[in-house]
C-alpha positions as CSV (number, residue, x, y, z in Angstrom):
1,X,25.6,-19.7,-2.3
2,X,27.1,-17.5,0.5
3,X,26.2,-18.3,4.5
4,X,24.2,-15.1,4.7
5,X,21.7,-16.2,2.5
6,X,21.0,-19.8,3.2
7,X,20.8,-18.8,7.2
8,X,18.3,-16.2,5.8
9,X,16.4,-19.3,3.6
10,X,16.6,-21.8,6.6
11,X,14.2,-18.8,8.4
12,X,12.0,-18.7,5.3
13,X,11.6,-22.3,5.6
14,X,11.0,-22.1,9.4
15,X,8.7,-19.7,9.2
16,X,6.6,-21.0,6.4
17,X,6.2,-24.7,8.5
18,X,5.4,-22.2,11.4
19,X,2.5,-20.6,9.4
20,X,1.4,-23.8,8.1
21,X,1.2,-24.9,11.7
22,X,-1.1,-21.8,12.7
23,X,-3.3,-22.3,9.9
24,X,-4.0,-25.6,11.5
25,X,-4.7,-24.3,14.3
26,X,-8.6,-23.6,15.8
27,X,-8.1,-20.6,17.0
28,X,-6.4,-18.9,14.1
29,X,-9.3,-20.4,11.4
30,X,-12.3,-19.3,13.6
31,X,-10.4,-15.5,13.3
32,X,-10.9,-14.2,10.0
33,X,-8.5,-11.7,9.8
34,X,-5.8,-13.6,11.7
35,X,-6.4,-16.6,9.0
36,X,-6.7,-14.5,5.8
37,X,-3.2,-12.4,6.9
38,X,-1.5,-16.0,7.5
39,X,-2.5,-17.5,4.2
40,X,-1.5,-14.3,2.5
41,X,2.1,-14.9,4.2
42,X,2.2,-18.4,3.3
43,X,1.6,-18.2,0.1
44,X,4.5,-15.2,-1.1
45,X,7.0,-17.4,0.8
46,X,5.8,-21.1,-1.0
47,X,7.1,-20.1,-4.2
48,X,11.0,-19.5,-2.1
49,X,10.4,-22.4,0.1
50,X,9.9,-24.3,-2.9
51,X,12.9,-23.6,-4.9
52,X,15.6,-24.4,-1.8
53,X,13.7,-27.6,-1.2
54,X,14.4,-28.3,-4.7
55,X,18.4,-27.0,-4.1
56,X,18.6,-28.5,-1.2
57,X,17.3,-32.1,-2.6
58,X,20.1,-31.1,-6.1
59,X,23.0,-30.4,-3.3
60,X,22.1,-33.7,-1.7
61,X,22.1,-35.9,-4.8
62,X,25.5,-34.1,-6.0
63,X,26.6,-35.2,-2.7
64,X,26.2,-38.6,-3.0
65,X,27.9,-38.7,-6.3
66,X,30.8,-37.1,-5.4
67,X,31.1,-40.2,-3.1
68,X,31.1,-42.6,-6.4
69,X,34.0,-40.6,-7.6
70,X,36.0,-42.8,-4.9
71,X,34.8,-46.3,-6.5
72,X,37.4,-48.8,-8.3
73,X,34.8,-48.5,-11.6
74,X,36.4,-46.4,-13.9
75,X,32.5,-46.7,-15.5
76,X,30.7,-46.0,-12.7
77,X,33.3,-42.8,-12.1
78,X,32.2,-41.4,-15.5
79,X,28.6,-41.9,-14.6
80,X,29.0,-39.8,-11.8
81,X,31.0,-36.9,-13.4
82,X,28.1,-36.7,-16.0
83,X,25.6,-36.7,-13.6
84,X,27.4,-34.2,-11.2
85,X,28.0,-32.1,-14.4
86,X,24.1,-32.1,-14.9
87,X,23.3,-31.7,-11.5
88,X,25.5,-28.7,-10.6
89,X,23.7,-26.9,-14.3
90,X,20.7,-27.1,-12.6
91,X,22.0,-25.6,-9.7
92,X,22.7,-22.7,-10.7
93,X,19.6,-22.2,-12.5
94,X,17.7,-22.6,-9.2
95,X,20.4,-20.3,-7.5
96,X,19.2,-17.5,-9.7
97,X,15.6,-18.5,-9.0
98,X,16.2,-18.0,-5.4
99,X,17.8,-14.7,-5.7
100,X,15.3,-13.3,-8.0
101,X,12.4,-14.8,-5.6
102,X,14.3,-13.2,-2.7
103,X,14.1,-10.1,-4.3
104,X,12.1,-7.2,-2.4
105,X,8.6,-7.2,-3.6
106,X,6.7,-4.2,-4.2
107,X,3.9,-4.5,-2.1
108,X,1.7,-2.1,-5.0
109,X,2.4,-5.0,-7.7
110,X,-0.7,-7.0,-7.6
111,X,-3.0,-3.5,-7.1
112,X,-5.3,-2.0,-10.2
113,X,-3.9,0.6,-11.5
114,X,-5.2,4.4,-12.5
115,X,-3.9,5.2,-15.9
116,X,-3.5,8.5,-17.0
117,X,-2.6,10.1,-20.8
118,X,-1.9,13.7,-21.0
119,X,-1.0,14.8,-24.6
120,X,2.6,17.2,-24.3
121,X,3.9,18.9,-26.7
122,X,2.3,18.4,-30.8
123,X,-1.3,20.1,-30.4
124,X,-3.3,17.6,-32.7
125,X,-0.7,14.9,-33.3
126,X,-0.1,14.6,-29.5
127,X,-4.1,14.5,-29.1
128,X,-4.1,11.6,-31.3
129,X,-1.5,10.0,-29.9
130,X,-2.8,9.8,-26.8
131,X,-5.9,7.7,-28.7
132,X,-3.4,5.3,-30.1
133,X,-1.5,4.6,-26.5
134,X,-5.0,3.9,-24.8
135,X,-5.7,1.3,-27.5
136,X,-2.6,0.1,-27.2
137,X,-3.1,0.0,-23.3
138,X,-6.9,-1.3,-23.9
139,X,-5.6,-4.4,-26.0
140,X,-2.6,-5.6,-23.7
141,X,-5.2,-5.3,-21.0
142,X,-7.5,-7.4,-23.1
143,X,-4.8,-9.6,-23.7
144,X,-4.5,-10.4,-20.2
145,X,-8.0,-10.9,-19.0
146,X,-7.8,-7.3,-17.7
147,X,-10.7,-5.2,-17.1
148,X,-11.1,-1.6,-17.9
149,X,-13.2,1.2,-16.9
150,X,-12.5,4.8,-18.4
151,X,-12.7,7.8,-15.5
152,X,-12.2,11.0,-17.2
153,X,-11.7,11.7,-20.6
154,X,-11.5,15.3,-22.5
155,X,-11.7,14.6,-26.5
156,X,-10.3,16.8,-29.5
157,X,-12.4,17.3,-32.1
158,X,-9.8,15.2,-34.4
159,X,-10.5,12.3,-32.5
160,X,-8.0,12.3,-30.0
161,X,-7.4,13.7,-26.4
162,X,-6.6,16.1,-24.3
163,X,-6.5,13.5,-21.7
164,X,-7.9,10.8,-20.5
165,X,-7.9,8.6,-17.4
166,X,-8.4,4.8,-17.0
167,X,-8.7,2.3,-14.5
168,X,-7.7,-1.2,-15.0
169,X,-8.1,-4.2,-12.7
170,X,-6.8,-7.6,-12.7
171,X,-3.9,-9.9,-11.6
172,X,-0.8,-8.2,-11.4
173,X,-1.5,-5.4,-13.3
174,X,0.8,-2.6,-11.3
175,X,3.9,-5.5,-11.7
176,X,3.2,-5.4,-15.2
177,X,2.7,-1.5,-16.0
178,X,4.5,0.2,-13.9
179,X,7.5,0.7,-16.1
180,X,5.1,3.0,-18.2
181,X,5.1,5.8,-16.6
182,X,7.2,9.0,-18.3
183,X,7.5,10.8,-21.8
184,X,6.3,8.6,-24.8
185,X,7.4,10.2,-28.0
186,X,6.0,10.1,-31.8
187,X,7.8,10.5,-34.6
188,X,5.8,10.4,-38.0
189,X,4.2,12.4,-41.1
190,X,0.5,14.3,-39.8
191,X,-2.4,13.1,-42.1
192,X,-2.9,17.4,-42.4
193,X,0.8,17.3,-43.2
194,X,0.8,18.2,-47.2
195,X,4.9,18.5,-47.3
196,X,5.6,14.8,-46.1
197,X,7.3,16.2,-43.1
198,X,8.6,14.3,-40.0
199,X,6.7,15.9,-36.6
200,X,7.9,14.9,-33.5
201,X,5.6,14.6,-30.4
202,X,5.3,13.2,-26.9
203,X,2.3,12.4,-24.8
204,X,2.9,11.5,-20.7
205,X,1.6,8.9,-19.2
206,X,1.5,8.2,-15.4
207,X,0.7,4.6,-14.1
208,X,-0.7,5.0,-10.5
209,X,-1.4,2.0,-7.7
210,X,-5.3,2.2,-7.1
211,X,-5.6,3.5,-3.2
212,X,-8.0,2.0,-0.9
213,X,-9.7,4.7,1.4
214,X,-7.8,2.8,4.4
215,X,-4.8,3.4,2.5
216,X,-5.6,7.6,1.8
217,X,-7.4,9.5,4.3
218,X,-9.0,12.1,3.1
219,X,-10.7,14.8,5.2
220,X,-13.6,16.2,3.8
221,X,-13.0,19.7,5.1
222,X,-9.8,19.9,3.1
223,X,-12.2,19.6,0.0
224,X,-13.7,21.5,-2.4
225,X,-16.4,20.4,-4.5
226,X,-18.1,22.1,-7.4
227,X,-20.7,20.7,-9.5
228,X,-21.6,22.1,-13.1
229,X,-22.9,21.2,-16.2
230,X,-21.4,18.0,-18.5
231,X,-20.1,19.2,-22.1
232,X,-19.3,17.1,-24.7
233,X,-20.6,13.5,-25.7
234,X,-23.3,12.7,-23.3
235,X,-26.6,12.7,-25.5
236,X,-29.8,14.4,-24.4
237,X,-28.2,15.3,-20.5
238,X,-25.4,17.0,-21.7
239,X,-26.2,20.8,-20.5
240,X,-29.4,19.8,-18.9
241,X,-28.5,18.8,-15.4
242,X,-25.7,19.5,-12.7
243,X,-23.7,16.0,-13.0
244,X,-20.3,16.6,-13.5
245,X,-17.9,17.4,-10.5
246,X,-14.2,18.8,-9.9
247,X,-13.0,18.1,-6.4
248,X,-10.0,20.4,-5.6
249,X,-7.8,19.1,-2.6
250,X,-7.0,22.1,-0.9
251,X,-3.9,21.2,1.0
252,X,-2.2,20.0,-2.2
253,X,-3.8,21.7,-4.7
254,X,-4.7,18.7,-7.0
255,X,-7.8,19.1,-9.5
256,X,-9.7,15.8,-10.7
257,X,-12.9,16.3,-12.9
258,X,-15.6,13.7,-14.1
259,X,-18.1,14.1,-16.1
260,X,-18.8,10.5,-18.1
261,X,-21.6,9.8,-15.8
262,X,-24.8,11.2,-15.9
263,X,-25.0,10.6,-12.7
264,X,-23.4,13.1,-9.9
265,X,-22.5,10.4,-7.9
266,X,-20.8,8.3,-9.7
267,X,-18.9,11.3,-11.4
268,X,-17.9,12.1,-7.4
269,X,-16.9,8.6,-7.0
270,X,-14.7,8.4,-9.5
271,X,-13.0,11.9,-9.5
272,X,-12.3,10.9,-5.4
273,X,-10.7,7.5,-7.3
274,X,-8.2,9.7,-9.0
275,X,-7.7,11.6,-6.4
276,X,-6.7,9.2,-3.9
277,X,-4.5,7.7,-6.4
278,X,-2.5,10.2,-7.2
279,X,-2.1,11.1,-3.4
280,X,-0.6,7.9,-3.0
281,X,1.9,8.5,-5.6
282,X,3.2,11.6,-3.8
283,X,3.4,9.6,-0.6
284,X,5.2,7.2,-3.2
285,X,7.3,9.2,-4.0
286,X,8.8,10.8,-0.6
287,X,9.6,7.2,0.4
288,X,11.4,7.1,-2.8
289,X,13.3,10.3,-2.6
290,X,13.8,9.6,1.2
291,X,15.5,5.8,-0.2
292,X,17.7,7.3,-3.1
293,X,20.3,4.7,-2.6
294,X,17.4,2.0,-3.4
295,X,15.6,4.4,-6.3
296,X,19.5,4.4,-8.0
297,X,18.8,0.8,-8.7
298,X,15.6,0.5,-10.6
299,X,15.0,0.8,-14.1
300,X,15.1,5.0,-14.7
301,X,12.9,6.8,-12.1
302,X,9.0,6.8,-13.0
303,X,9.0,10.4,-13.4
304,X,6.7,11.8,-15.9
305,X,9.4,14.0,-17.3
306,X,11.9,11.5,-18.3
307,X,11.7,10.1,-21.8
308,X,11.8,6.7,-22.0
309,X,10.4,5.4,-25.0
310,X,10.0,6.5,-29.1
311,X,7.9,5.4,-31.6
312,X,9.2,5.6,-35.0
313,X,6.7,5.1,-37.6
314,X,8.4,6.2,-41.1
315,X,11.3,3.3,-40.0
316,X,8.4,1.6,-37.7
317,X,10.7,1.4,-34.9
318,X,9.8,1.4,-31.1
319,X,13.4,2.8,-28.6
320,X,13.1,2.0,-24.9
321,X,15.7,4.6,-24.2
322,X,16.3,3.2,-20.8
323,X,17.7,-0.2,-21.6
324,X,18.9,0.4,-25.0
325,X,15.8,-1.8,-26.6
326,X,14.8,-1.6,-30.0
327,X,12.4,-3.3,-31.6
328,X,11.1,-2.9,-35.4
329,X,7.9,-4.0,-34.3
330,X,5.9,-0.9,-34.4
331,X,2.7,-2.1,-35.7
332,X,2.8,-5.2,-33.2
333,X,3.3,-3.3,-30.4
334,X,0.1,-0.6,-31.0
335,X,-2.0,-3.4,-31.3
336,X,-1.0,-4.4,-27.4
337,X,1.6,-6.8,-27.8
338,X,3.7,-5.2,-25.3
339,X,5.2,-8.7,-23.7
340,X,8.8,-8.4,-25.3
341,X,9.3,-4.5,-24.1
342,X,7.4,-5.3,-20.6
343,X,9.6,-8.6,-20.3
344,X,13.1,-6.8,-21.0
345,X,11.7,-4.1,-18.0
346,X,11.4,-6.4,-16.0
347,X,14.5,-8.8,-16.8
348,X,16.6,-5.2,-16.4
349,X,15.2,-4.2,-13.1
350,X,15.5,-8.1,-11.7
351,X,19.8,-7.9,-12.9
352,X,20.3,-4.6,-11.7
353,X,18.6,-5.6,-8.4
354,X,20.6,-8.5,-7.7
355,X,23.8,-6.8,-8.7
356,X,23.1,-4.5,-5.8
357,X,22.8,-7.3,-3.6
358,X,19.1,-5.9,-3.0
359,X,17.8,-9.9,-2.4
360,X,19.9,-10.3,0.6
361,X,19.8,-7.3,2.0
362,X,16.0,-7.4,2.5
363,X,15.0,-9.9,4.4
């Protein structure tokens, strides 16, 4: 391990004792705020502090053996290679936990997230694609303790959608779904298809942190709010009352609808949820074009355009296209076990990172 990054772990460790300190202290418990925005600190630098303790204490103990390597005992010699063998093993393996925990952290990976399936190109079969993704979506989320809450959804009378928008809350869920976001394509026979032909079709879907109004600010005179008349599934108050709404933001020109709720303020609520979100994600994204050096390095670019997945179903194959996966675990993967294609995201993104030297250039 280079100079430059145990001089910058020595800090880590100084200033997680230093924080521990000021937790301790009166002053800093009796503030709220002042405690709550230590503990947060504290705690994303424990799990690095952690692993160069546990080097630190491996480098020490190698150490000390290399001094038996001096001794007359040609059986206490062996002992000591063996052990110094074993040691430096686990070395390494903390090395690369270091690196990986001194990667840059997104700060949007433990936010909820607003999901959003559009179907593309396909007319019906992209429709009913977009149903199987949000199952899909619905059971990894139920996998992992997840909870889910559906915003806006515009059915096809085939039993798929137009669209439809989600949010889901829960540990980590941006960290886990952000590498979602882009072109999902289908390849497969149509149930209306009589000839046994092969359609091909793609559905978007856009994974967007959940913004907090501190986070957004959003001036109601740059609003435009019409109310109307629900259609659709809604039993007796469909077409009987004003509930649903469609905000237009007027400076960007973005559109979110609701209409779920038979109340009008709770439609509002959530169509302002969208919106919010998806005005982060344009702020997102001028950091990200403004840091293209840093955007090079991640796994493809989270733009909705960019295919990065198929789903064969004749050979029931899933493609990442963006790391070469494949996995012939279609049928798994629908019913939410997304782990092994979320995983090798992840693994990718980590390598690629630490190539680029992006761990000790952060802090």
């Amino acid at each position: 391990m280079n100079k430059e990054i145990l001089g910058r772990l020595k800090e880590t460790e100084a200033r997680h004792e230093e924080i521990e300190r000021l937790l301790a202290a009166p002053q800093v418990a009796a503030n709220r705020g002042d405690y709550q925005r230590y503990a947060k600190e504290y705690a994303e630098l424990g799990r690095v502090v952690e692993f160069f303790r546990r080097y630190k204490d491996l480098v020490g103990t190698i150490e000390e053996n290399k001094t038996l390597l001096q001794e007359a005992d040609e059986e206490l010699r062996r002992m000591a290679r063996e052990e110094i063998a074993a040691l430096s093993e686990q070395q390494e393996r903390i090395e690369h936990e270091l690196l990986l925990a001194l990667l840059p952290q997104d700060p949007n990976d433990e936010k909820n997230v607003v999901l959003e399936i559009r179907a593309g190109t396909g007319g019906d079969e992209a429709a009913l694609f977009v149903a199987d993704l949000f199952r899909m979506y619905t059971k990894y989320a139920e996998m992992n303790h997840w909870r889910e809450e559906v915003l806006s959804q515009h059915p096809t009378g085939v039993g798929g959608f137009k669209e439809i928008i989600a949010l889901i809350e829960g540990e980590g869920v941006y960290r886990r779904l952000k590498y979602e976001s882009g072109v999902h394509r289908v390849q497969r026979v149509p149930l209306t298809e009589s000839q046994g032909r092969i359609h091909t079709s793609t559905v978007t879907v856009a994974v967007l942190p959940e913004a907090e109004e501190v986070e957004v600010g959003i001036d109601t005179k740059d609003l435009k709010i019409d109310v109307y008349r629900s259609s659709g599934p809604g039993g007796q108050h469909v077409n009987t009352t004003d509930s649903a709404v469609r905000i237009t933001h007027i400076p960007t020109g973005i559109v979110t609808t609701c209409q779920d709720e038979k109340s009008q303020h709770k439609n509002k609520a959530k169509a302002l949820k969208v919106l919010r979100a998806r005005l982060l994600d344009i702020e997102r994204q001028r950091q990200q074009e403004a840091m293209a050096h840093q955007r090079r390095s991640q796994v493809g670019t989270g733009d909705r355009s960019e295919r990065i997945r198929t789903y064969n179903f004749p050979q029931g194959r899933v493609t990442d296209h963006r790391i070469n996966l494949t996995l012939y675990q279609l049928e798994a993967i629908l019913e939410g076990n997304l782990e092994e294609v979320i995983d090798s995201l992840a693994a990718h993104y980590q390598a690629e990172a630490l190539q680029n030297g992006e761990g000790a250039a952060s802090r």
